[in-house]
N, C-alpha and C positions, 0 to 999 in steps of 0.2 A: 572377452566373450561378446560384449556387445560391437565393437567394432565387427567380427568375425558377422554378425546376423547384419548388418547394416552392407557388407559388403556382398553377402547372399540376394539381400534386396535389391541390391543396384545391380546385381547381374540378371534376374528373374524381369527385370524392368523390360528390356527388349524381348523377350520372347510373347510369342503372340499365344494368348487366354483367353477364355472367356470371361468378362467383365467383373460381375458379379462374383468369379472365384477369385478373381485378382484381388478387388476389395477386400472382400474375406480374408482371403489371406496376410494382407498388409494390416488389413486393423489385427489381425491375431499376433501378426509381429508385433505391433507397437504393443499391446498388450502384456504381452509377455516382458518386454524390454522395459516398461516402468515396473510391474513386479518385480522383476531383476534388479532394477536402480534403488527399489525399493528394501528389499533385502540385504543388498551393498549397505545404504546409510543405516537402518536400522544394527547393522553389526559395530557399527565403528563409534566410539567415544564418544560422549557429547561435546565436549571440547574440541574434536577435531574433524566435527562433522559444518560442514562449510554453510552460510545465512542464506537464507533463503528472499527474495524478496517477492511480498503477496501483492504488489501493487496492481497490476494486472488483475489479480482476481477480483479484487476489491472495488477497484472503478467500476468493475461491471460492464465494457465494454468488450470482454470479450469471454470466452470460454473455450479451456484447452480439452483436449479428449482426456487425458487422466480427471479433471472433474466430473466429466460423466459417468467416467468408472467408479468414483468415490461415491456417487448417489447410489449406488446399488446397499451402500450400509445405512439406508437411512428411511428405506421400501417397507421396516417393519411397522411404520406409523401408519402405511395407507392398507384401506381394505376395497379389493375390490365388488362389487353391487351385482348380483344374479342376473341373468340376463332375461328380456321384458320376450313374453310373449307378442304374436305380431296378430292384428287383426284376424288377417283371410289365414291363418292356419291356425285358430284357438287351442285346436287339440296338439299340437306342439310345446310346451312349458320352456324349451330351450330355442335358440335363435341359431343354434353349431348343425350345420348339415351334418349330415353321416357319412360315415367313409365304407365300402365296400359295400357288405348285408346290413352293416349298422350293427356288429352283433362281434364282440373280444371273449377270447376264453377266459374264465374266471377262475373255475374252480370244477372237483370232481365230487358229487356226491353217488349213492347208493340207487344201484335205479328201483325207480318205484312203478308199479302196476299205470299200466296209462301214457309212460313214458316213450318217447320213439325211437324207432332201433336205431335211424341213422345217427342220432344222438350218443350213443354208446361208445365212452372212451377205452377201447381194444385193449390199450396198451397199461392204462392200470387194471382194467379189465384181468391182463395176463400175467399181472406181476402182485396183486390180489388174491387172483382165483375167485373174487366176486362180483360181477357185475354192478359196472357203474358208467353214468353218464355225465356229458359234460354240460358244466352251467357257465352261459353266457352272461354277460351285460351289454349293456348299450354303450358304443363307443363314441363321443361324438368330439366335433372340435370348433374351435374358437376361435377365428383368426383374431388380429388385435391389428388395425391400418393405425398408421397417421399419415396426415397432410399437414405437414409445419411449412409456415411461410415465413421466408426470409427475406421480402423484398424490401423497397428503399423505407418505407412507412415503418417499418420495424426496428429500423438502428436509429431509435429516437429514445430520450430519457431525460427527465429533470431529475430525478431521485433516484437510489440504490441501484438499477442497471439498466441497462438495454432491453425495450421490448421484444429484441429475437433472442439476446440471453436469457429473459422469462421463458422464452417459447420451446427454445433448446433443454433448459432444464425439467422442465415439467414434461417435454416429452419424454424424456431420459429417465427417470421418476415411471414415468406409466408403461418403460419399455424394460424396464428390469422388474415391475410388478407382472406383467404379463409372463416376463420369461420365469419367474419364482412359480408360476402357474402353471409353467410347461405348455404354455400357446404358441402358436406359430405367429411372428412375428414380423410388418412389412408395411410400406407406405410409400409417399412422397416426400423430397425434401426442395423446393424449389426456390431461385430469385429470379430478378430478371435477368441474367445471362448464362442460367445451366438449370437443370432439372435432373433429381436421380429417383430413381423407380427400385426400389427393392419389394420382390415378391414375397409375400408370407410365406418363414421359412421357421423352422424352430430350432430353438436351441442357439450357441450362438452366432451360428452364420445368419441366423436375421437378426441378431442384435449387435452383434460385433459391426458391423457395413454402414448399418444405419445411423448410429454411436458417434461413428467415425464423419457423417456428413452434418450431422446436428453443431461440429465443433464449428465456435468463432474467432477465426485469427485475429489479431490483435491490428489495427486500424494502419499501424506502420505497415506490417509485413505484407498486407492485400497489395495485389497487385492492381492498379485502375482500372478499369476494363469499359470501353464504353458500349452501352446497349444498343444492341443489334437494330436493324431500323424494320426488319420483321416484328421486332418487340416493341416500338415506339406506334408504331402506325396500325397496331392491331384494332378490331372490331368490337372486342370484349374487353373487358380487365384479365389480369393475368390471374387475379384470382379463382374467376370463374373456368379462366378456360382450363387450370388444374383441377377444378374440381371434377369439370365431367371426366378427365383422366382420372381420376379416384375413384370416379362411381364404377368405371370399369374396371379398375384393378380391383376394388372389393370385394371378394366372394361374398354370398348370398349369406348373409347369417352371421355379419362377422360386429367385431365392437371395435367403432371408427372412433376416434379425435380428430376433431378437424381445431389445430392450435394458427390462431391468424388474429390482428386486429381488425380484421375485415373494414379496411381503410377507404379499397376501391367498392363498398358495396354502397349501391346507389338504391334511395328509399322507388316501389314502385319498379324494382328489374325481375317482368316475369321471369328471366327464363333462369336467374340467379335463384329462385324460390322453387323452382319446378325441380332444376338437377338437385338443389338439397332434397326438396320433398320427395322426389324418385328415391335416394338415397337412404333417407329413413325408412321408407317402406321396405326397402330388402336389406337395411343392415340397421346395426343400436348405434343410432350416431349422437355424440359429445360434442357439442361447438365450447371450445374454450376461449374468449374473446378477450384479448390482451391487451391493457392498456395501460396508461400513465396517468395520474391524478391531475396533470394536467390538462389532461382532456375535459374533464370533467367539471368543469368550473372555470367562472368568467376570467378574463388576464384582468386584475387589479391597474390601476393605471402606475404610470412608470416608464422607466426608460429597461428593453431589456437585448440582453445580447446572447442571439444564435450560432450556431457552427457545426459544420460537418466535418471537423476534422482537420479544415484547411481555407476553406475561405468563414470570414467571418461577418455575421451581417447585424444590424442593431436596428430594433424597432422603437418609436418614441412612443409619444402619449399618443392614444386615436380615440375616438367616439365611444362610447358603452357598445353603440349596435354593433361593431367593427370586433371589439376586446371576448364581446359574447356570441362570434361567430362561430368557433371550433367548436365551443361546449353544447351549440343547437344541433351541429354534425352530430357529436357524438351520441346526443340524447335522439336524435332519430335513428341513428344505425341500429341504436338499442331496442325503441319502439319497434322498427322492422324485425328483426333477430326475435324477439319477445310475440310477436304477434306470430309468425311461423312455427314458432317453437312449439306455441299453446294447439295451432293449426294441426302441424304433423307429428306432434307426440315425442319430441326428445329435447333433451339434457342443451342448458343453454348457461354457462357460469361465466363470468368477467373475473378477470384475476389483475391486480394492480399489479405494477412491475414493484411495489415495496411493500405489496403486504406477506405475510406468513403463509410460505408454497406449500406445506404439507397442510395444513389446517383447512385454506382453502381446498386442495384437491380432494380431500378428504369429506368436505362439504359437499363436493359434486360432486364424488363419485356415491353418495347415498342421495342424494337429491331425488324427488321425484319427478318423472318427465312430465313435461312443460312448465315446470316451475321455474324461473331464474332467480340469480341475488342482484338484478339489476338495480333493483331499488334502492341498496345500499350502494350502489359501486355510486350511485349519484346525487346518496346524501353526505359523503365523504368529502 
């Protein structure tokens, strides 16, 4: 059976689609095909069900797509937070624009004196024999964005994983809570050598796509690719310039995660403070600010050794000013992030790459806006 859907897939490959339904369609495959594999070993002996090895999961350097699917059973610990009213429309309580009149059939009751004829549901009306009318609600909706960044600052970790495995997960975590919610569902997923745009979609053609690019292959399997010299020689950080594409993908009213360690954000960059500030104003934006404990604290003197994977580089003993240079980056990116946050009114949490992901998320998804836990992430 699954050979037979693998060989569906490699024929579907050449015909020309539209993008978006391609993905869809291929994360549906694969989806289906670990339930399948799943089902397979759950039927068979324990004896003769063959070892599994978790090493890969464990390191932390990568994340396959069935892990994101397995965070879907672990959504009942987080709750999601109401959403904030916005200044300049007080009289709004919800931040979900409206779809058509704003108004879903609910229910029929008996009409009463006052009531308006074009109101008047004919057809229990006729099956009755007593006049009645129909009762609306307000229909409204909620997109849910994320902007996950996956660029080179990210596949860094001293402890329990990768800061884009943090990022990958906790999106995956807030992208099966949104869908438990029946929101529409949609983002960015970028590094520096591709970018994928899925528009808020519900149900799971926006989760299944998305799911699917949040995955990280494992350090072997990547292919090397080297960065475009459009991307080398740009004007901005690649940061910023996803974001103002997020500001425009956002509909108006929607509840953003922006997951990044905001690496390239420089203390003092108006126009980095302006597209967030735009931002908050027409949607509920979360900055989840991703980092490693190492950041956070001087290098101890020592001899210590780095690596990407492949070359490998060793630093010896340096000066105090030199060993507490990262940890004053990282205490100003915070300052900056912290000082906006109180500015334009939203959601600012640091998440270490080894502390407890549901406990955290859970903290900031009740948090109040402009509050951060910055203070701990840097008595840690």
């Amino acid at each position: 059976m699954i050979v037979r859907l693998i060989t569906v897939k490699n024929k579907l490959l050449g015909k020309p689609k539209n993008g978006v339904a391609v993905e869809e369609f291929f994360a549906r495959l694969d989806y289906f095909r670990s339930w399948l594999h799943t089902k397979i070993q759950s039927r068979k002996p324990a004896l003769l069900r063959p070892k599994t090895n978790n090493n890969a999961d464990s390191a932390g350097v990568s994340c396959s797509f069935q892990e994101l699917l397995n965070l879907r059973n672990e959504i009942h610990a987080l709750f999601l937070s109401p959403p904030h009213a916005f200044p300049q429309d007080s009289a709004n309580q919800f931040i979900s624009a409206f779809r058509g009149r704003g108004l879903e059939y609910d229910t029929a009751r008996h009409y009463q004196f006052g009531d308006e004829v074009r109101h008047i549901d004919w057809r229990v009306t006729a099956r009755t024999l007593k006049t009645h009318v129909k009762v609306y609600h307000e229909e409204r909706e909620r997109p849910v964005c994320f902007l996950v960044d996956h660029s080179r600052s990210m596949h860094f970790a001293t402890r329990s994983e990768y800061k884009s495995v943090r990022a990958s997960k906790t999106a995956a975590l807030l992208v099966w809570l949104a869908k438990e919610l029946n929101e529409k569902v949609g983002g960015i997923v970028f590094d520096e050598n591709q970018q994928h745009v899925f528009k808020p979609v519900p149900g799971d053609n926006g989760v299944l796509p998305l799911l699917k690019r949040l995955q990280i292959e494992p350090i072997n399997s990547v292919k090397q690719e080297n960065i475009p010299e459009n991307v080398k020689d740009v004007d901005q950080p690649l940061l910023l310039t996803q974001l103002q594409r997020f500001n425009h993908l956002a509909p108006k009213g929607s509840l953003c995660f922006i997951v990044s360690d905001f690496y390239a954000l420089e203390p003092g960059n108006k126009t980095f403070e302006n597209v967030l500030y735009d931002l908050s104003q027409r949607c509920d934006v979360n900055l989840l600010l991703i980092y490693d404990p190492f950041e956070a604290q001087a290098l101890p003197a020592g001899r210590y050794r780095l690596s990407d994977g492949q070359a490998l580089l060793e630093v010896n003993d340096s000066p105090l000013e030199q060993r507490q240079h990262h940890s004053e980056l990282f205490k100003q990116r915070l300052g900056t992030i912290e000082n906006l946050s109180k500015r334009a009114g939203f959601n600012a949490h640091a998440i270490a790459t080894d502390a407890a992901l549901l406990e955290v998320l859970n903290l900031q998804l009740s948090a109040v806006p402009g509050v951060t836990n910055f203070n701990e992430a840097l008595r840690q």
